[in-house]
N, CA, C and O atoms as a GROMACS GRO file, in nm:
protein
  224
    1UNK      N    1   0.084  -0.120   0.000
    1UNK     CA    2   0.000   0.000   0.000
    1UNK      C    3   0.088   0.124   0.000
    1UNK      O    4   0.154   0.151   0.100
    2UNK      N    5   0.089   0.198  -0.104
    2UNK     CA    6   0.166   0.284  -0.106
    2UNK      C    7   0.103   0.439  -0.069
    2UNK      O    8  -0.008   0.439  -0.015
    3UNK      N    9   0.154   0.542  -0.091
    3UNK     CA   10   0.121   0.672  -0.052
    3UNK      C   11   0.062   0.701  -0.188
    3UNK      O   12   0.088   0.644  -0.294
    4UNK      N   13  -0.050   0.836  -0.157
    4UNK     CA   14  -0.083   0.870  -0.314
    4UNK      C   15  -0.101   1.043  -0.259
    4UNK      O   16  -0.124   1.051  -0.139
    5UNK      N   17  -0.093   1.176  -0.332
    5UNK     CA   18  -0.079   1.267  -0.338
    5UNK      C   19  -0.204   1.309  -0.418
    5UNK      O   20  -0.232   1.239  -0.516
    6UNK      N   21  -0.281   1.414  -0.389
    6UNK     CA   22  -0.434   1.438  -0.434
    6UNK      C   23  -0.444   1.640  -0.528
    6UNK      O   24  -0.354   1.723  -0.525
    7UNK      N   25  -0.513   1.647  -0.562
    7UNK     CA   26  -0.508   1.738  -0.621
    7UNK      C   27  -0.513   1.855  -0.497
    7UNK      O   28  -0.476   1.970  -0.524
    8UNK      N   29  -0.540   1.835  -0.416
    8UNK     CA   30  -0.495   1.953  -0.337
    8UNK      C   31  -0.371   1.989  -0.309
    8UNK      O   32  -0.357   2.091  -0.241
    9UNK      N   33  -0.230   1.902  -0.362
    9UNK     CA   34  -0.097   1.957  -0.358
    9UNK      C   35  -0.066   2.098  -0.393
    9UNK      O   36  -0.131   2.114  -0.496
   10UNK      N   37  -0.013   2.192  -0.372
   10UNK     CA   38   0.007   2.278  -0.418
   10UNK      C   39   0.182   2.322  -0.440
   10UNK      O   40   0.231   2.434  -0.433
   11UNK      N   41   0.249   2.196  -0.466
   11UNK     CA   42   0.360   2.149  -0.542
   11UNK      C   43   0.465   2.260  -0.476
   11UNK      O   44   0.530   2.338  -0.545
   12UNK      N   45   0.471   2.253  -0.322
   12UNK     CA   46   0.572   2.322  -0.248
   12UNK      C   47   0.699   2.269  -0.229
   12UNK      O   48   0.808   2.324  -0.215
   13UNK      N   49   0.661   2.131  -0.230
   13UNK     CA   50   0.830   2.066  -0.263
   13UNK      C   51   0.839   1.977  -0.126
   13UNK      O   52   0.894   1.867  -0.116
   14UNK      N   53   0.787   2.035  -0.046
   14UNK     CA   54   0.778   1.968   0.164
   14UNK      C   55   0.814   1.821   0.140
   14UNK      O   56   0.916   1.780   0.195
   15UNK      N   57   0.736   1.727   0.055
   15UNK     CA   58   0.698   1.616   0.100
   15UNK      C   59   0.842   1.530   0.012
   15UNK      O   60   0.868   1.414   0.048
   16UNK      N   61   0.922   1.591  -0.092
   16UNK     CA   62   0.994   1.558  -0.180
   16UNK      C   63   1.140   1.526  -0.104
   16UNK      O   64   1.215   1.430  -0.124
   17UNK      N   65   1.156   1.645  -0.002
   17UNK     CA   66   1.263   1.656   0.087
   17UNK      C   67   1.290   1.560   0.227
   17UNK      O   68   1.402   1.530   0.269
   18UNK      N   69   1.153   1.515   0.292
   18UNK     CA   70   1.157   1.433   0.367
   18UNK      C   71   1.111   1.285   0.315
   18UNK      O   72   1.074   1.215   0.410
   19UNK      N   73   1.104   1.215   0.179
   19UNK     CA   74   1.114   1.079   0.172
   19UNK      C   75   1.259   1.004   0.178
   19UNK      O   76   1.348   1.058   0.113
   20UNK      N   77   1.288   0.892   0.245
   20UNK     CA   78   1.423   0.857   0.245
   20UNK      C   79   1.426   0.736   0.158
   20UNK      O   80   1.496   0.638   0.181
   21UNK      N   81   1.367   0.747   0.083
   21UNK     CA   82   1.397   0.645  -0.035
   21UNK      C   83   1.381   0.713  -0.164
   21UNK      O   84   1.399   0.641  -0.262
   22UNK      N   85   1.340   0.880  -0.192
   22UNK     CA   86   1.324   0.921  -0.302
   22UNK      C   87   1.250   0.920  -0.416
   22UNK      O   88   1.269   0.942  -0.536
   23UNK      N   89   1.106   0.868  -0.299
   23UNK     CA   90   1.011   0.820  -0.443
   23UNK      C   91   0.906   0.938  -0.480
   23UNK      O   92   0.809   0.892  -0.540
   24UNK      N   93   0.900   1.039  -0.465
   24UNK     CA   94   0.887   1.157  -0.488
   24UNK      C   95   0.923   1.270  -0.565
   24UNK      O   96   1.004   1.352  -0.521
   25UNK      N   97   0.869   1.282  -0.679
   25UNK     CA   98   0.919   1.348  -0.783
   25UNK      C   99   0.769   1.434  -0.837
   25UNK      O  100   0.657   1.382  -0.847
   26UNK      N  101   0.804   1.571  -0.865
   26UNK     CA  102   0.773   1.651  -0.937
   26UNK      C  103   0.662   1.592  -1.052
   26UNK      O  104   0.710   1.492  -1.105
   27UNK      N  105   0.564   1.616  -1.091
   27UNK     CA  106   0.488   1.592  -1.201
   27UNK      C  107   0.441   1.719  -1.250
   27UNK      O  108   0.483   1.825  -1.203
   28UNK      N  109   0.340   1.712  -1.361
   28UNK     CA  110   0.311   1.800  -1.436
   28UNK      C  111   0.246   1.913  -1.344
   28UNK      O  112   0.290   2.028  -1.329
   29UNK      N  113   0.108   1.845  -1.274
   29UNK     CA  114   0.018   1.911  -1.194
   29UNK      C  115   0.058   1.869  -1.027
   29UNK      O  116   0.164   1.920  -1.065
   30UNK      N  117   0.067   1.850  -0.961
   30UNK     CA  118   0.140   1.794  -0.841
   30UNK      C  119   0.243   1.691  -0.853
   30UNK      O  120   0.262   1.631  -0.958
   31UNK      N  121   0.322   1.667  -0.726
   31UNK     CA  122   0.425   1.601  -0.706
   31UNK      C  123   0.372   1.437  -0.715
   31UNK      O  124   0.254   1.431  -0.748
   32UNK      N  125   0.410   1.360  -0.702
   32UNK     CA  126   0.389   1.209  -0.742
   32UNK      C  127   0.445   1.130  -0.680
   32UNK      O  128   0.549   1.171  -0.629
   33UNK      N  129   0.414   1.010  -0.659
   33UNK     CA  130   0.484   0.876  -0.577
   33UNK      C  131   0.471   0.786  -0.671
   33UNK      O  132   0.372   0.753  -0.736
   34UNK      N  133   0.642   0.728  -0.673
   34UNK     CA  134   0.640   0.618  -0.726
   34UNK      C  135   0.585   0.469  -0.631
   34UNK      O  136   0.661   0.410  -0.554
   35UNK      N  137   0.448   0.431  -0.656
   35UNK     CA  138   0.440   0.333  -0.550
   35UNK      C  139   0.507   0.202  -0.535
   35UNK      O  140   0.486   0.118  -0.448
   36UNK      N  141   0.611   0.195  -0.657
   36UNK     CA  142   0.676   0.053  -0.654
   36UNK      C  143   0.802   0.095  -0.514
   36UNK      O  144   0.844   0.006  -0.440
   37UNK      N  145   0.851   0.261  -0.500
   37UNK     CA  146   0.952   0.243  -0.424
   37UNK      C  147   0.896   0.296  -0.287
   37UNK      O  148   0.962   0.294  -0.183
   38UNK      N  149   0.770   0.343  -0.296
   38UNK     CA  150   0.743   0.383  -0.131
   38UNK      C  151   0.729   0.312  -0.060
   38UNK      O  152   0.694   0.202  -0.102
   39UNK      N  153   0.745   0.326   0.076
   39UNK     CA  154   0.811   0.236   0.194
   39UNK      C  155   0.714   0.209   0.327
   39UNK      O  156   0.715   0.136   0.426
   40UNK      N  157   0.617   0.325   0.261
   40UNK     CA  158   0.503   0.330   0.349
   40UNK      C  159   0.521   0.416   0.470
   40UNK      O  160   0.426   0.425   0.548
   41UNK      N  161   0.618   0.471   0.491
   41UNK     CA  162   0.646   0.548   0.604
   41UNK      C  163   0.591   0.656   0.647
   41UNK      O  164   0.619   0.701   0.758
   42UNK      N  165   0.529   0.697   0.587
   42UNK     CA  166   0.427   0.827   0.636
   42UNK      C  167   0.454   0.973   0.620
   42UNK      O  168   0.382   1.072   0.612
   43UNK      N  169   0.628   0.946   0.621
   43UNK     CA  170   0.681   1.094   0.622
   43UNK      C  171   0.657   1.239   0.542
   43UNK      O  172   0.676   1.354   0.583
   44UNK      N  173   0.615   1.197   0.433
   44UNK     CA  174   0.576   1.271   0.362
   44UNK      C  175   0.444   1.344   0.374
   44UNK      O  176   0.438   1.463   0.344
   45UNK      N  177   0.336   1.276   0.419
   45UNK     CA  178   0.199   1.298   0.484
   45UNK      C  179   0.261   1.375   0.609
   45UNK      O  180   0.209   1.486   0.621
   46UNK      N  181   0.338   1.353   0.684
   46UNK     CA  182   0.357   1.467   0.807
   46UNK      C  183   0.382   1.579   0.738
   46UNK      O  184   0.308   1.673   0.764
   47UNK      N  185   0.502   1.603   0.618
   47UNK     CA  186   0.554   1.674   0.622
   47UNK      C  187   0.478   1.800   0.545
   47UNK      O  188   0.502   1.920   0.554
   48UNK      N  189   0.339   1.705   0.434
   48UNK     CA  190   0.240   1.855   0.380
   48UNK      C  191   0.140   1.927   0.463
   48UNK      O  192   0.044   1.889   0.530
   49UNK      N  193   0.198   2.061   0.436
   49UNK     CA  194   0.091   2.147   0.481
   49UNK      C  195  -0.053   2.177   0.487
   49UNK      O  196  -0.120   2.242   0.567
   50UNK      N  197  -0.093   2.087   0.339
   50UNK     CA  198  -0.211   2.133   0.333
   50UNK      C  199  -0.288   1.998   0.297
   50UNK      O  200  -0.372   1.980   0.209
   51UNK      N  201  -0.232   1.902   0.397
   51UNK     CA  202  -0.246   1.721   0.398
   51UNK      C  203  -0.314   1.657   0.280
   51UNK      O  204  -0.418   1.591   0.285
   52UNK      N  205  -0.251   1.682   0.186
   52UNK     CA  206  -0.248   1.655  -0.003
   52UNK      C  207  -0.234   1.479   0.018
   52UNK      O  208  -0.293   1.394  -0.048
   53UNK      N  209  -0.150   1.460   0.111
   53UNK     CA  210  -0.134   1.306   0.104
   53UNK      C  211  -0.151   1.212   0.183
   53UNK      O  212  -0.108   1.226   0.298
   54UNK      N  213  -0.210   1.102   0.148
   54UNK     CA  214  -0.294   1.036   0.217
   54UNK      C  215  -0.253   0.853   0.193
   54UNK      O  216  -0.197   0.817   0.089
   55UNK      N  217  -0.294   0.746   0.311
   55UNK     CA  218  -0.293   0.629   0.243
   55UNK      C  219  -0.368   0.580   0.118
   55UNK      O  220  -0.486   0.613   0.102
   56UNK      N  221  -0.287   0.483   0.005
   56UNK     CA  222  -0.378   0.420  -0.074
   56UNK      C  223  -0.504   0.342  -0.020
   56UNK      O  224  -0.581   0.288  -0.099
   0.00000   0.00000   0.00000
């Protein structure tokens, strides 16, 4: 079960800086998770402001 990022991102970068596996990258309209490498750790969900990300 990986992390997924929702259209309420407003592509500040927060959640890109605290994954420690790097599965977080930039997309067209918000930032993105690769779910083959997320780890499930949550960190990224702490780290948005405007809680864009959520469990699958």
């Amino acid at each position: 079960m990986a992390y997924t990022i929702s259209d309420e991102c407003i592509k500040c970068g927060a959640c890109e800086g605290e994954c420690p596996v790097g599965a977080i990258s930039e997309g067209d309209a918000t930032y993105v998770i690769d779910a083959d490498a997320c780890i499930d750790c949550g960190a990224c969900a702490d780290a948005c402001p405007v809680d864009a990300i959520s469990a699958e």
